[in-house]
C-alpha positions in Angstrom: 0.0 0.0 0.0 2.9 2.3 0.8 4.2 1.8 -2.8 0.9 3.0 -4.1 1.1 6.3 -1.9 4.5 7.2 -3.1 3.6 6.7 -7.2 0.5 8.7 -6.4 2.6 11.5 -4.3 5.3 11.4 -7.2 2.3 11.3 -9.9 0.8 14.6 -8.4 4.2 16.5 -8.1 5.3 15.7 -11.8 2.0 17.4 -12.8 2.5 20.3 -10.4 6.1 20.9 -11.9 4.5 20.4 -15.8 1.9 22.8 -15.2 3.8 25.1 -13.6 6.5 24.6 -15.9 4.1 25.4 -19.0 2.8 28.4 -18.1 6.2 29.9 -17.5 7.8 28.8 -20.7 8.1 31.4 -23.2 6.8 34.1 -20.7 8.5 37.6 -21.5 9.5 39.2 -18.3 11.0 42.7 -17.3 14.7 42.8 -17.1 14.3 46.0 -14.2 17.2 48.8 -13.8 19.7 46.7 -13.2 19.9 45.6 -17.2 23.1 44.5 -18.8 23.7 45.9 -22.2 25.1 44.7 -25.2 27.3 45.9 -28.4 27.7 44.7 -31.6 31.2 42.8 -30.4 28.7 40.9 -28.0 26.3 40.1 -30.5 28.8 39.4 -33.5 26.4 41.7 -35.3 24.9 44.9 -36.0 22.1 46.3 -33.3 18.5 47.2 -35.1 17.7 50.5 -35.5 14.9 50.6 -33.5 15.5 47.3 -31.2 17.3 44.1 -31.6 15.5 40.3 -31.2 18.3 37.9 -29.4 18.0 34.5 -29.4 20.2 31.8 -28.0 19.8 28.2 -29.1 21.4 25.1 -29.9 21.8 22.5 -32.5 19.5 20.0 -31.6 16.8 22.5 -29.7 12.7 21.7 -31.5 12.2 25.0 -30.0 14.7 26.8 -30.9 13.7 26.4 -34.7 9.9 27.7 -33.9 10.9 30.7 -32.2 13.2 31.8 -35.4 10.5 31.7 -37.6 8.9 33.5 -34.8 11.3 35.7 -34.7 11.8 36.6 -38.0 8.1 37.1 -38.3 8.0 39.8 -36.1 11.5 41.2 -37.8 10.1 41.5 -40.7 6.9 42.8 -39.8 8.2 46.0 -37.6 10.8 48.3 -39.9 14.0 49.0 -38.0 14.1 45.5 -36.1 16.8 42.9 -36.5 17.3 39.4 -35.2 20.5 38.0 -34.3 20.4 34.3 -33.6 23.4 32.8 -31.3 24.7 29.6 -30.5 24.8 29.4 -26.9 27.5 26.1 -26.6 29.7 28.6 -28.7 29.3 32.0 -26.6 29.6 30.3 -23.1 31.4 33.4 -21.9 27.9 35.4 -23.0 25.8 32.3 -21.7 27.6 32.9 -18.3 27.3 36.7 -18.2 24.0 37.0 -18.9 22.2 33.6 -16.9 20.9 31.7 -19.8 20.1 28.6 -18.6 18.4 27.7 -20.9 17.3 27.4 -24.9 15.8 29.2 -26.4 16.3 32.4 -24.5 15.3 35.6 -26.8 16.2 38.7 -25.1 14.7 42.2 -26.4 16.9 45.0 -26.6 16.8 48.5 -27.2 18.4 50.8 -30.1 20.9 51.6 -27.5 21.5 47.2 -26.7 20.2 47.9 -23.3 18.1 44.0 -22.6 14.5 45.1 -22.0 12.5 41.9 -21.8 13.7 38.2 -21.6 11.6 35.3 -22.2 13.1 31.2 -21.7 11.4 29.4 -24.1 9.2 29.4 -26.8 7.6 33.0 -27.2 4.3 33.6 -28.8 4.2 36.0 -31.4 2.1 38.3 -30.0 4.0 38.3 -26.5 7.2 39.3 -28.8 5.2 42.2 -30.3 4.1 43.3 -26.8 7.4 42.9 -25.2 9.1 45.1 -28.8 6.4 47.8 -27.8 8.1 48.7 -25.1 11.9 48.5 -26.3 10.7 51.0 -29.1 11.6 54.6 -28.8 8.2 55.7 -29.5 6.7 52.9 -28.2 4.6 51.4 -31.2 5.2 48.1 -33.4 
């Protein structure tokens, strides 16, 4: 009967952790005052110039191919926006600095490359236009 207990106790948590798990992923949060800000040396790219769509990914990440074509929706939908892809197992040093942990990670930034918003995960489309609204100098998309 004990045995029962425990698959039913481990059961229950595995769904806690899944649900909660599912309606954080791809959730674009504020980066606060406290906001690293990257260059063009970082990126191994030119900024946009209006704002800048980041994305870290690997080889094998499902993800990682949705949110490009995502991301370079949204791109080419607002004038003045570029998206720089980067491999994360290449720019561990980046990885590090800035506490992806994991892929995708798309980061909004600014004209200036000041990060704005960060979201782990597979970003809707709309949530990317939302989160660009407000790394926009004059605050449209």
């Amino acid at each position: 009967m004990t045995g029962l207990w425990v698959a039913l106790a481990t059961l229950a948590l595995g769904t806690v952790i899944g649900v909660v798990r599912l309606r954080r992923d791809g959730r674009v949060r504020d980066m606060g005052q406290d906001a690293d800000r990257l260059t063009p040396a970082d990126l191994g790219a030119g900024l946009g110039e209006r704002a800048t769509l980041v994305q870290f990914s690997t080889a094998f990440c499902q993800p990682c191919r949705a949110t490009r074509r995502v991301l370079a929706d949204v791109s080419g939908l607002v004038p003045g926006v570029a998206h720089v892809e980067i491999d994360a197992e290449s720019r561990l040093d980046l990885v590090r600095r800035l506490d992806i942990l994991r892929t995708p990670t798309v980061l909004v930034l600014d004209a200036s490359g000041t990060i704005v918003k960060k979201a782990a995960g597979l970003p809707r489309k709309a949530d990317v236009l939302a989160a660009l609204s407000t790394a926009l100098p004059d605050g449209t998309s």
